[in-house]
C-alpha positions as CSV (number, residue, x, y, z in Angstrom):
1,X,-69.8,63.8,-20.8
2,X,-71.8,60.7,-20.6
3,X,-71.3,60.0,-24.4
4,X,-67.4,59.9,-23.6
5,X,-67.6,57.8,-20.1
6,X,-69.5,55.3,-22.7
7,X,-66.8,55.4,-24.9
8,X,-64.3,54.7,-22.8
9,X,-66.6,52.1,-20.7
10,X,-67.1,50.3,-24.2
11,X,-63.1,49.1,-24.2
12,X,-63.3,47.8,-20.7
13,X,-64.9,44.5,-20.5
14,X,-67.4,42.8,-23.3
15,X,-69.8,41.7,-20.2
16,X,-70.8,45.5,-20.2
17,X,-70.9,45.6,-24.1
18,X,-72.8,42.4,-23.9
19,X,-75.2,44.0,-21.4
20,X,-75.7,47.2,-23.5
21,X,-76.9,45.0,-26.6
22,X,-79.1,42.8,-24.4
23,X,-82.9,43.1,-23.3
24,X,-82.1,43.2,-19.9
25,X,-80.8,46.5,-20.1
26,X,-83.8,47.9,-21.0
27,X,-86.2,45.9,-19.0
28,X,-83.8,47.1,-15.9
29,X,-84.1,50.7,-17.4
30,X,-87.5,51.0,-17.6
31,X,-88.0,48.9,-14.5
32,X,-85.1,51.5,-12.5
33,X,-87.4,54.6,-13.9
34,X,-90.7,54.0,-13.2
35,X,-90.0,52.1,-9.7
36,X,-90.9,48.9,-10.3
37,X,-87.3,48.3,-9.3
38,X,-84.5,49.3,-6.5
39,X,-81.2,50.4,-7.7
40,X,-81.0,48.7,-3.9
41,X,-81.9,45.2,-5.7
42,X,-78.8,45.1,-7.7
43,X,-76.3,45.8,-5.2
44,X,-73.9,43.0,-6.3
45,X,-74.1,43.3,-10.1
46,X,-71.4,46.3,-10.8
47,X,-72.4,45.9,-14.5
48,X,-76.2,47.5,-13.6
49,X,-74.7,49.9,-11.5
50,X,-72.5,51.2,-13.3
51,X,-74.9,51.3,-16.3
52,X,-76.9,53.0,-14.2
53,X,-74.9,55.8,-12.9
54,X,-74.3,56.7,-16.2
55,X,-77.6,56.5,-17.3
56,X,-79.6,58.7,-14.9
57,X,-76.2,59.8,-13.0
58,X,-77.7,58.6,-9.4
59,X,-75.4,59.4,-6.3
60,X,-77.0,55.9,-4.8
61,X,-74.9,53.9,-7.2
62,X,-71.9,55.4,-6.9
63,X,-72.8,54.9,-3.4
64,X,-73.1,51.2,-3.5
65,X,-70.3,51.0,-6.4
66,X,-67.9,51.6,-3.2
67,X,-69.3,49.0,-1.7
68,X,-68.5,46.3,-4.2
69,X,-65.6,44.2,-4.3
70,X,-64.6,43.2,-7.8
71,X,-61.1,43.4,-9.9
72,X,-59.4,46.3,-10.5
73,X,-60.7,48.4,-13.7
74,X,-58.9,50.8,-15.3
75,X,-60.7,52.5,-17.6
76,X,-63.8,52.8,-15.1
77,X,-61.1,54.5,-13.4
78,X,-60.7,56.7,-15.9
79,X,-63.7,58.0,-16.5
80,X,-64.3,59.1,-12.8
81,X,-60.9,60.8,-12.9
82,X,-62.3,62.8,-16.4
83,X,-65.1,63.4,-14.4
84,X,-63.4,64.6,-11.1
85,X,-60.7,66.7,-13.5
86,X,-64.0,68.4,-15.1
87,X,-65.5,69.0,-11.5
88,X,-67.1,72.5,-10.6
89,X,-66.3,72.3,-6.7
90,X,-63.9,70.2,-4.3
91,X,-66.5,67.9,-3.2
92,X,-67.7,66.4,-6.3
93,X,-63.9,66.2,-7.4
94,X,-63.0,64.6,-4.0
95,X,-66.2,61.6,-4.3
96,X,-65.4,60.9,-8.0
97,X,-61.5,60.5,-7.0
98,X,-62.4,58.1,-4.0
99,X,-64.5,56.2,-6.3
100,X,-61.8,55.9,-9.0
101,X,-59.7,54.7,-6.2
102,X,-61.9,51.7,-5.4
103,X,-61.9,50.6,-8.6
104,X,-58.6,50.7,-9.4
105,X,-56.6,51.4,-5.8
106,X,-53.1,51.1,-7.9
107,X,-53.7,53.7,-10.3
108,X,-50.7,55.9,-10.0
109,X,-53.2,58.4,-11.7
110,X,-55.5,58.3,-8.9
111,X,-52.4,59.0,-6.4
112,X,-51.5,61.9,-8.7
113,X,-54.7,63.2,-8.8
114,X,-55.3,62.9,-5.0
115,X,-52.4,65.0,-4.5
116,X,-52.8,67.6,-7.0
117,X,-56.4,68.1,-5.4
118,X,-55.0,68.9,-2.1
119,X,-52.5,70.8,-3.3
120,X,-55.4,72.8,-5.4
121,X,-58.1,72.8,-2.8
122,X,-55.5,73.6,0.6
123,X,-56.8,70.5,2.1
124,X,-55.2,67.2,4.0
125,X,-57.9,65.1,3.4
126,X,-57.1,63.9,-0.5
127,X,-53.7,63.5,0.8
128,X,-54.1,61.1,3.5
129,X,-56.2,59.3,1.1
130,X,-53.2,59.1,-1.5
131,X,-50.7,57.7,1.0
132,X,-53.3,55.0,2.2
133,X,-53.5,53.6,-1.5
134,X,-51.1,50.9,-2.5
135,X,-49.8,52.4,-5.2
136,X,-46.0,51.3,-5.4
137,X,-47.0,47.7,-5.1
138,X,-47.8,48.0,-8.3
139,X,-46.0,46.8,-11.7
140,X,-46.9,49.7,-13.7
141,X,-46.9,52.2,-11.2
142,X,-43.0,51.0,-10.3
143,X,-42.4,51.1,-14.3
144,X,-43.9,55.0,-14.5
145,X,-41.9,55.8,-11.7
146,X,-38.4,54.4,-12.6
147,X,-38.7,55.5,-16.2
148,X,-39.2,59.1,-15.1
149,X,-36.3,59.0,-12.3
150,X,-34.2,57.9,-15.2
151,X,-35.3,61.3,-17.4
152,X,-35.1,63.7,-14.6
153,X,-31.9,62.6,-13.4
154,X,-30.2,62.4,-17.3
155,X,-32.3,66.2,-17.5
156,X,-31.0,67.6,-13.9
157,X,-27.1,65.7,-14.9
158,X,-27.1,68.0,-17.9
159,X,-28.1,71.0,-16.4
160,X,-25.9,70.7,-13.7
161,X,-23.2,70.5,-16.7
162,X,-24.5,73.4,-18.2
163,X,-24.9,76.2,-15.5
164,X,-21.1,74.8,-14.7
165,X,-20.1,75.7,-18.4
166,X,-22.2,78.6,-17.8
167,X,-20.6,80.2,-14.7
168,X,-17.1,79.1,-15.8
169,X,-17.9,81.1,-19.2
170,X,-18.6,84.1,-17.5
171,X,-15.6,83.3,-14.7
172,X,-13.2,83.2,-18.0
173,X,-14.6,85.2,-21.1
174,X,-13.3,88.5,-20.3
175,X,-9.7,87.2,-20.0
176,X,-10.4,85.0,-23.2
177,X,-11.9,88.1,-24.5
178,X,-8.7,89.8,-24.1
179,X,-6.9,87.5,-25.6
180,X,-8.4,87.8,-28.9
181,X,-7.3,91.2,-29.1
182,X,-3.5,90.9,-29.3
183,X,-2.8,94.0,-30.2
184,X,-4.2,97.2,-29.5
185,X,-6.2,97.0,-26.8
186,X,-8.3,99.5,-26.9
187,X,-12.6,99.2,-25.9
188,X,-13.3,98.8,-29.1
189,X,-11.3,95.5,-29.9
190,X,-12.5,94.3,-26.3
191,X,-16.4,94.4,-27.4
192,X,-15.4,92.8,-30.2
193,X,-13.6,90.1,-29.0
194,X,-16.3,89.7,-26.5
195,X,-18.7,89.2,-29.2
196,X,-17.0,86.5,-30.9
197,X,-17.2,84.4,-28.1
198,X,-20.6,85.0,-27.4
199,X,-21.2,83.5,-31.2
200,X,-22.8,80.1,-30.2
201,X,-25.1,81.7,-28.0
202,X,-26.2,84.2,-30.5
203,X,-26.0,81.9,-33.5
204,X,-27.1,78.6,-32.5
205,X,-30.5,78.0,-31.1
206,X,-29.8,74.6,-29.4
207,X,-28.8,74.1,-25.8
208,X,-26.5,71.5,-26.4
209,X,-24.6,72.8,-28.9
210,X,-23.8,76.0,-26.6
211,X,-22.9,73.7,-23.8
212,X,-20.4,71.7,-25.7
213,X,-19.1,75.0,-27.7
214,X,-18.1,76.8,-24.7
215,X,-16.9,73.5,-23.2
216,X,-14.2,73.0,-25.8
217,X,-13.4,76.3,-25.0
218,X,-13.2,76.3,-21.7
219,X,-11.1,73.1,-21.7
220,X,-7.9,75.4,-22.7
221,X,-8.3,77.3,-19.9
222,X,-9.5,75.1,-17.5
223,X,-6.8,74.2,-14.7
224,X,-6.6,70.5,-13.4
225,X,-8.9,71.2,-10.6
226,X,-11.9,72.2,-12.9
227,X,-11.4,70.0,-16.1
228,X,-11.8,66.8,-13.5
229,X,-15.4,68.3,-12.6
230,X,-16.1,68.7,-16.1
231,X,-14.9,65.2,-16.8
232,X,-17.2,64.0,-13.8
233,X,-20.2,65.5,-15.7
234,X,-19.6,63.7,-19.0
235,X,-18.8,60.7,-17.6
236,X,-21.9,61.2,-15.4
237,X,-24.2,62.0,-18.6
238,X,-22.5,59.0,-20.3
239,X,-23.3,56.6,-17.8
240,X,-26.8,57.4,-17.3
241,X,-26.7,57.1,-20.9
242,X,-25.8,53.2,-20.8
243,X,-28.2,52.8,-17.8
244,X,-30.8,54.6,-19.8
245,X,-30.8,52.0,-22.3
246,X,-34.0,49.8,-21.0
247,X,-35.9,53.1,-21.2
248,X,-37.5,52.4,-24.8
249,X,-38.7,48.6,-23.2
250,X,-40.1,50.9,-20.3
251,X,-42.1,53.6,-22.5
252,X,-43.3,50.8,-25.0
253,X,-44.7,48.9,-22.0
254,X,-46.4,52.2,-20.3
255,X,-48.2,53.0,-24.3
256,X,-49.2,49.4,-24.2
257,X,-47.0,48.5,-27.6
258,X,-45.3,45.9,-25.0
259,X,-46.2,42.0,-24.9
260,X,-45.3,42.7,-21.1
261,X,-48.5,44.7,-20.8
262,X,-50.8,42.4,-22.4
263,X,-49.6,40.1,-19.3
264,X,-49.5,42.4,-16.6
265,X,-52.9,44.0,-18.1
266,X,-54.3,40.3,-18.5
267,X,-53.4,39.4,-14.7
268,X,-54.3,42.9,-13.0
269,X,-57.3,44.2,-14.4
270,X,-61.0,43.5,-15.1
271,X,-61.3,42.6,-19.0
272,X,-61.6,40.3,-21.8
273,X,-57.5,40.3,-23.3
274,X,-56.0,37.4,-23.6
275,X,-52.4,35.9,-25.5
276,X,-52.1,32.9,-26.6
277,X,-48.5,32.1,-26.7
278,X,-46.2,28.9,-26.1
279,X,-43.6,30.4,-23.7
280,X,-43.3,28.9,-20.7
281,X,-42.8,31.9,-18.9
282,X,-45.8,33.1,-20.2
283,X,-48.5,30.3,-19.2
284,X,-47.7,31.3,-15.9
285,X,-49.9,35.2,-16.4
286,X,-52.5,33.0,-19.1
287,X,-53.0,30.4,-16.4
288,X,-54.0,32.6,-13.7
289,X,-56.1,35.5,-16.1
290,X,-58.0,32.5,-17.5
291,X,-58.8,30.9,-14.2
292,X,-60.2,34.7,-13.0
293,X,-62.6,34.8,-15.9
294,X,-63.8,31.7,-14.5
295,X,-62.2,29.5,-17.4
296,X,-61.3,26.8,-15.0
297,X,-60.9,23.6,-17.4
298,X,-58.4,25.9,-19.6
299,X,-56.6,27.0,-16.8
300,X,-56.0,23.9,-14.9
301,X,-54.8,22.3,-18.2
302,X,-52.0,24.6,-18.4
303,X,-51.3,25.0,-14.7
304,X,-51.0,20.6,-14.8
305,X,-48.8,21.3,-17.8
306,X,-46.3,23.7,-15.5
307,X,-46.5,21.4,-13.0
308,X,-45.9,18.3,-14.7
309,X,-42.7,19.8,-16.6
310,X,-41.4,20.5,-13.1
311,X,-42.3,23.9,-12.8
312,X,-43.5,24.0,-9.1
313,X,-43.3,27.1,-8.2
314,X,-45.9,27.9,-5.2
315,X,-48.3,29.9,-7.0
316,X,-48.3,27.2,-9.6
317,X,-49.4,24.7,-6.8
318,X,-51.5,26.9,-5.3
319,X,-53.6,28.1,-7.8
320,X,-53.9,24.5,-9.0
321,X,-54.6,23.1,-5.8
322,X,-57.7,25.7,-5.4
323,X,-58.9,24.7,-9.2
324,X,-59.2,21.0,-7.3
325,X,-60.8,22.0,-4.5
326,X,-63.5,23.8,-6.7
327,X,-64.5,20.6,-8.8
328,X,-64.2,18.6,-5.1
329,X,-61.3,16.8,-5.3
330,X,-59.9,17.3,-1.9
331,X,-57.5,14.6,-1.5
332,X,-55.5,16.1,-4.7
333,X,-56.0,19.7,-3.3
334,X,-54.4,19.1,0.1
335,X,-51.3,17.1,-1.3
336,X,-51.1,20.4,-3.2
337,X,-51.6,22.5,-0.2
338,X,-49.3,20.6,1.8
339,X,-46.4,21.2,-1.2
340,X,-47.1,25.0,-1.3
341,X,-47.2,25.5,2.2
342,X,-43.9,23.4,2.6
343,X,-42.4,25.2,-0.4
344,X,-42.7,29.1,0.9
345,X,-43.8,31.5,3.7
346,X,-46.7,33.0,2.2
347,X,-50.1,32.8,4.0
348,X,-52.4,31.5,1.2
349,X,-51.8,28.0,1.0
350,X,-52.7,27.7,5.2
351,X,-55.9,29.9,4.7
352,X,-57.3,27.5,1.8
353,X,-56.1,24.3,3.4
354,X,-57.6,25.9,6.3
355,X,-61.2,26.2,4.1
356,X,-60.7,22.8,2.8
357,X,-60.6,21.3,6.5
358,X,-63.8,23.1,6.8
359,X,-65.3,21.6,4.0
360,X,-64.5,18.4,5.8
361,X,-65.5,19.3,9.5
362,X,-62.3,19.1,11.0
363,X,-62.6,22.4,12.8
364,X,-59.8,22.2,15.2
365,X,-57.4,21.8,12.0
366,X,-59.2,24.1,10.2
367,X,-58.5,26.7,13.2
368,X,-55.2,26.1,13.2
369,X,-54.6,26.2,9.6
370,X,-56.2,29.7,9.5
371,X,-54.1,30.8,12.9
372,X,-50.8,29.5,11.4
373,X,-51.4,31.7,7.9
374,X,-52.3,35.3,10.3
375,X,-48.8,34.4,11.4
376,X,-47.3,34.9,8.8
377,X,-49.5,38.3,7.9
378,X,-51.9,37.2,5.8
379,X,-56.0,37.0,6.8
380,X,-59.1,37.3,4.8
381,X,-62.7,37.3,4.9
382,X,-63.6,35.5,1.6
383,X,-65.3,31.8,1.9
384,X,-63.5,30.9,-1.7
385,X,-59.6,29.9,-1.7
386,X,-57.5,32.6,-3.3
387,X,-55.0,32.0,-5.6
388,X,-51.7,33.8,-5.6
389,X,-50.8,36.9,-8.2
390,X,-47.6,36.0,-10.2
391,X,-45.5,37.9,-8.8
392,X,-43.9,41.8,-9.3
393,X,-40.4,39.4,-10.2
394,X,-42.0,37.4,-12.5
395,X,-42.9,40.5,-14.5
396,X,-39.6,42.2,-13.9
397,X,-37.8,39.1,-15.7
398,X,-40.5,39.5,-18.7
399,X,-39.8,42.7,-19.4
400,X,-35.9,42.4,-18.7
401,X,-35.7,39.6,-21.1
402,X,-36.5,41.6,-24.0
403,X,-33.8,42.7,-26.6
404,X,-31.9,45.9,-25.3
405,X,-32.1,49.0,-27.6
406,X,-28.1,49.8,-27.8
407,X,-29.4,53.7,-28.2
408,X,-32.6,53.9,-25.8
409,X,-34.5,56.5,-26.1
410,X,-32.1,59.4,-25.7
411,X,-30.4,60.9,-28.8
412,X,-26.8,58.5,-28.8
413,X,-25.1,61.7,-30.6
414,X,-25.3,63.1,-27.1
415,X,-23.6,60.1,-26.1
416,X,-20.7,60.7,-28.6
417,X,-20.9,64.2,-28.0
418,X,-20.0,63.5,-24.2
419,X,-17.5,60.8,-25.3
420,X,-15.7,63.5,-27.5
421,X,-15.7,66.2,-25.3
422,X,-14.3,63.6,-22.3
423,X,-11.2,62.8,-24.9
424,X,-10.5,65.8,-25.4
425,X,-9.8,67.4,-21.9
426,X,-6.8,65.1,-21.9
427,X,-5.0,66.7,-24.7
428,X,-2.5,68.7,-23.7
429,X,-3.0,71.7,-25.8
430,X,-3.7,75.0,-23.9
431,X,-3.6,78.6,-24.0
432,X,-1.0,80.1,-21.6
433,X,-2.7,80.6,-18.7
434,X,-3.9,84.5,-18.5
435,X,-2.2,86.5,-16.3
436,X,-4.1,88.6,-13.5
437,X,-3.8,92.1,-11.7
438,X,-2.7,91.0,-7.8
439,X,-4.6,94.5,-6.9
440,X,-7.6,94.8,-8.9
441,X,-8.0,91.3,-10.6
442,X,-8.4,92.4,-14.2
443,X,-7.0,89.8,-17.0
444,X,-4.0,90.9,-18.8
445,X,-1.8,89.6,-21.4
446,X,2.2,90.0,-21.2
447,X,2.2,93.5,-23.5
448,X,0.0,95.2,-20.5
449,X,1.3,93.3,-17.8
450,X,4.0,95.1,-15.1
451,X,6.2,93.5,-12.7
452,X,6.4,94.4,-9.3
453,X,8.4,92.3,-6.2
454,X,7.3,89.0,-8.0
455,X,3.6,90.5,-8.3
456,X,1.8,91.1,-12.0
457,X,0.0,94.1,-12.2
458,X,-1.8,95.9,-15.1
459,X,-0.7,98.9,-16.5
460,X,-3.3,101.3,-14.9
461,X,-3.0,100.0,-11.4
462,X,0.9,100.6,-12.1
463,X,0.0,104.2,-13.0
464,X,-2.3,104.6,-10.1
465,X,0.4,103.3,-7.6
466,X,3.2,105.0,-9.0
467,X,1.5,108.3,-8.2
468,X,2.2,108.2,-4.4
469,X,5.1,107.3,-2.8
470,X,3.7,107.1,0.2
471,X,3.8,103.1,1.5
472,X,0.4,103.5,3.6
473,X,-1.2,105.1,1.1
474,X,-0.1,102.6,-1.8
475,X,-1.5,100.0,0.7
476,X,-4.7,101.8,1.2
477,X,-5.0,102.2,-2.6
478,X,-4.9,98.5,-2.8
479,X,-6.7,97.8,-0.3
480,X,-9.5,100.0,-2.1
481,X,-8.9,98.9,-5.8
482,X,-9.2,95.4,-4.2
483,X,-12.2,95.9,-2.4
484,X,-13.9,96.6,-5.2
485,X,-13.1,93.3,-7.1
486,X,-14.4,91.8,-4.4
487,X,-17.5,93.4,-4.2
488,X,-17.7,93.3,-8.0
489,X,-17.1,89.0,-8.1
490,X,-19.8,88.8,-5.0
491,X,-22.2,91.0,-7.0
492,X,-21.7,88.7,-10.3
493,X,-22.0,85.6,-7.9
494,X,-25.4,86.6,-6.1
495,X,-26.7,87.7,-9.6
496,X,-26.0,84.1,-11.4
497,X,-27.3,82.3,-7.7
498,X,-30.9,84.3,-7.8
499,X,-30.8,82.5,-11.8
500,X,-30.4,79.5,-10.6
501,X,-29.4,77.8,-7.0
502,X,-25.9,77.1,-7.0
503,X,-24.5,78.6,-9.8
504,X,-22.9,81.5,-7.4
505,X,-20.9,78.6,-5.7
506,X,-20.1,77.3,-8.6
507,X,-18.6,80.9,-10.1
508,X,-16.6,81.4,-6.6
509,X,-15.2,77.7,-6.9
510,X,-17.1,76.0,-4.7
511,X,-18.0,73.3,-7.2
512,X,-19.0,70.5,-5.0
513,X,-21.3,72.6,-2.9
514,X,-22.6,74.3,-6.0
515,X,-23.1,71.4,-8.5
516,X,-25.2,69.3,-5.7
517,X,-27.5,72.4,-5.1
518,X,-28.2,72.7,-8.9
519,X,-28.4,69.1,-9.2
520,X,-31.1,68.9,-6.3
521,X,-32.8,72.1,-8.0
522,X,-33.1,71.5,-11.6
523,X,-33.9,67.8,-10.5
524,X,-37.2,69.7,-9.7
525,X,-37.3,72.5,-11.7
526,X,-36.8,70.3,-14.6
527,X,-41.0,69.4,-15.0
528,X,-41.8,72.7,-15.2
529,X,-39.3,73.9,-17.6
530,X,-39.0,70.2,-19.3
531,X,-42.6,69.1,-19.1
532,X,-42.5,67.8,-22.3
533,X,-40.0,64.9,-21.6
534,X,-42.1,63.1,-18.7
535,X,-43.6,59.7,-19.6
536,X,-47.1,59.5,-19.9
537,X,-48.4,56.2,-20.3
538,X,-51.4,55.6,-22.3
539,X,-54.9,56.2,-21.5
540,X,-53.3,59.0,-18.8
541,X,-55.9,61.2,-17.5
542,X,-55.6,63.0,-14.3
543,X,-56.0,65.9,-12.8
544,X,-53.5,68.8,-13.6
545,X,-50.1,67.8,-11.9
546,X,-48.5,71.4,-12.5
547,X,-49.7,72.6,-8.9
548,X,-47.8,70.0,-7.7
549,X,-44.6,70.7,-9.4
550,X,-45.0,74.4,-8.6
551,X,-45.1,73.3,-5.1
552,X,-42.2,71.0,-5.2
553,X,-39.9,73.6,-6.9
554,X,-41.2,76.2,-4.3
555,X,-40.0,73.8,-1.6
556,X,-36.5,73.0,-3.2
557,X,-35.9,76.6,-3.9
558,X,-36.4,78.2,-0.9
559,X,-34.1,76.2,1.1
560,X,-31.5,76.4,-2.1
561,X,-31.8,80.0,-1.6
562,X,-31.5,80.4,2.1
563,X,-28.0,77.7,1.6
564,X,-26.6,79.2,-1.2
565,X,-26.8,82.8,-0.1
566,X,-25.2,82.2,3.3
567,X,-22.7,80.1,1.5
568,X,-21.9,82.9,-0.4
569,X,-22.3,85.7,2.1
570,X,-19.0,83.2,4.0
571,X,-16.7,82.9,1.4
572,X,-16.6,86.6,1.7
573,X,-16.3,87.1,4.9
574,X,-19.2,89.2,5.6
């Protein structure tokens, strides 16, 4: 264990790897093991504490780790979340998580992980823990979250088209079956006209291929009504296909293969990267990472550059502003201040010009300086002036000005695929719609078809009703025969709806009803049967998430069920 946390510890920062190589480490070692020292005495030094913790694995640091305020770190982070995911009890799991929290708060990891351990352990506690953390302020944590909404919902779209073809299949193949059989119809030629349309699903082993194989098919049989839902599904899929296309910029900025992370990583977290570059948009993320690492001569050289070029936005001013007040040139600082706090609502610029009347001793303007910036919701204990992030925006317009990938990440011959199959439903080639037995609903073709008062009925149900002449019994005999198709379609649509949600209503016709239900469904259902398609970024470690998908589905399903089947149980009547 300690030989990975090291390994991983080793990419974060060179202070630590500096540290490591030094003397000091082991005078602090030696000093830390046989007393001569406090682990007390270095309660603002993160670097000794954290070498420590690791080193003899003392609670106290960790302790006082929670107590220290520096930049977020990530791959600290990450260790404690290895460590909590390789946890024997609920306890340990639950400190190592709270820790991992406090040094990265924005970690969507650490919100996942929170969650899956009171989902695993039956207990609140990790959970009111996740919702306190600030997690979807974040850049990457908003990036994570939209590239997966985009998968699930292309995954859940697609199913939804699917289990439509599906139930419509099943609706339609024994009158297609029929069909096939042209002459004779004996049982024989019906099984076996029943197994050539079951071909794709016996022959070919991918799931799109059956879905736009029976599709085709269907869309000779399909009436008005049902080929406009099917044309709502492709154009669906298509459309989430276009929207899909900034996925690839997305994934290549969560495995840190992106430019964009580099920035966001340079601005957000605790370590030695840096880019040089020449854009201007750029300088904006150099100039504020190089004045945290305490490179203040670099970074006011390029935040007087932005300025000077007319760049003034206010965390421009700001940030350069506080670069003045640190060398003592207040005079520069509060024209600055005065700009900033002219230029926008935010509460920085008041809280430093606030400090820098303090430096002066002009307390009453300091006072209100500091009053006017909890106004507008912003208040801090620190005696420094703060600078101001670039903003979530700022990184947005990086990442969005990056060269589109026309294809994205999905496969574009589903794309084409889609495009096809929405052409084709306009041709105006179809089979002659199949006729059906008005008493017990079987599908004929016009050699076993009778004629009765306007009504088709099959041969056998002719025979059968031919045999009385009696009207109430000929009634009753329908009223039987048909009775039993009912019963038959309900048992066929309660059979496909314990499958899957939805697809019942979708076999009785009620495609609206039906599509949103499997939509809502396989929207959840899809990262335990898709797991493979979610978007991890790099370094992800957390613990298991599967509990909390179980759960979700769970949720989802059981009010599906309890909808579906009552939906059901009223079309009947029952």
């Amino acid at each position: 264990m300690l030989a990975v946390a090291l390994l991983l510890v080793f990419q974060f920062e060179t202070r630590y790897e500096a540290f490591l190589q030094s003397p000091r480490s082991e005078d602090i070692f030696v000093g830390l093991t046989q007393g001569s020292y406090e682990i007390s005495d270095f309660a603002d030094d993160p670097v000794v504490l954290w070498f420590w913790r690791n080193t003899a694995s003392d609670p106290q640091a960790d302790s006082l780790l929670l107590r220290t305020s520096f930049r977020r770190n990530f791959h600290i982070a990450a260790v404690l979340r290895w460590e909590a995911k390789e946890a024997a009890d609920y306890e340990t799991a639950m400190s190592k998580l709270n820790l991992a929290s406090h040094l990265d708060s924005s970690a969507v990891e650490n919100f996942l992980s929170l969650i899956a351990l009171a989902v695993r352990a039956r207990n609140a506690d990790p959970l009111i823990a996740a919702l306190a953390l600030p997690v979807f302020r974040d850049f990457r944590t908003q990036i994570f979250f939209i590239a997966n909404a985009i998968v699930l919902i292309f995954l859940a779209t697609f199913m939804c088209g699917f289990v439509y073809v599906a139930a419509k299949t099943i609706f339609y193949l024994p009158a297609v079956s029929h069909r096939i059989d042209i002459q004779e119809h004996g049982r024989l030629k019906g099984i076996i006209g029943f197994v050539v349309l079951l071909f794709p699903v016996l022959v070919l082993r991918n799931v799109f291929l059956i879905f736009a194989s029976y599709a085709v098919l269907l869309l000779f049989v399909f009436n008005k009504r049902e080929r406009n839902w099917l044309r709502g599904i492709l154009i669906s899929l298509a459309a989430i296909f276009i929207l899909s296309m900034p996925l690839h910029d997305l994934m290549r900025f969560l495995s840190r293969e992106s430019k964009n992370f580099r920035l966001y990583e340079m601005v957000q977290y605790d370590n030695s990267v840096t880019i040089d570059t020449d854009d201007e948009q750029d300088k904006l993320f150099q100039a504020y990472a190089l004045k945290q690492r305490g490179r203040l001569e670099e970074a006011m050289s390029l935040y007087e550059e932005m300025y000077y070029r007319g760049r003034r936005e206010i965390a421009v001013v700001n940030n350069l502003a506080n670069i003045y007040f640190v060398y003592g040139e207040e005079a520069r600082a509060e024209t600055l201040y005065s700009y900033a706090m002219r230029a926008g609502s935010k509460g920085e610029p008041f809280f430093n010009m606030g400090l820098l009347k303090l430096r002066i001793l002009e307390y009453s303007e300091s006072s209100r300086y500091m009053a006017e910036a909890r106004r507008r919701g912003f208040s801090s204990s620190s005696t420094e002036p703060l600078d101001i992030m670039p903003s979530t925006g700022e990184l947005y317009r990086a990442l969005l000005s990056e060269k589109l990938d026309l294809f994205g990440t999905i496969n574009p011959l589903l794309f084409f695929a889609a495009l096809a199959l929405f052409v084709l439903s306009f041709l105006p080639f179809r089979f002659s719609p199949p006729f059906y037995c008005g008493t017990c609903g079987r599908a004929v073709c016009r050699k076993c078809q009778e004629a009765e008062a306007d009504e088709v009925i099959c041969i056998k149900c002719f025979a059968k009703l031919k045999t009385t002449e009696n009207v109430e019994m000929e009634q009753l005999l329908r009223h039987s025969v048909g009775n039993r198709r009912r019963r038959m379609k309900k048992t066929i649509a309660y059979l496909l709806n314990i499958i899957v949600p939805g697809a019942g209503l979708v076999y009785l016709n009620r495609n609206f009803s039906g599509l949103f239900v499997v939509f809502v469904v396989m929207f959840a259902y899809t990262p335990l049967l898709f797991p493979q398609f979610l978007v991890k970024p790099a370094g992800w470690i957390s613990l298991p998430l599967s509990s909390i998908f179980v759960v979700v589905a769970a949720v989802v399903a059981f009010f599906a069920y309890i909808y579906t089947f009552l939906a059901i149980r009223s079309v009947h009547g029952d």
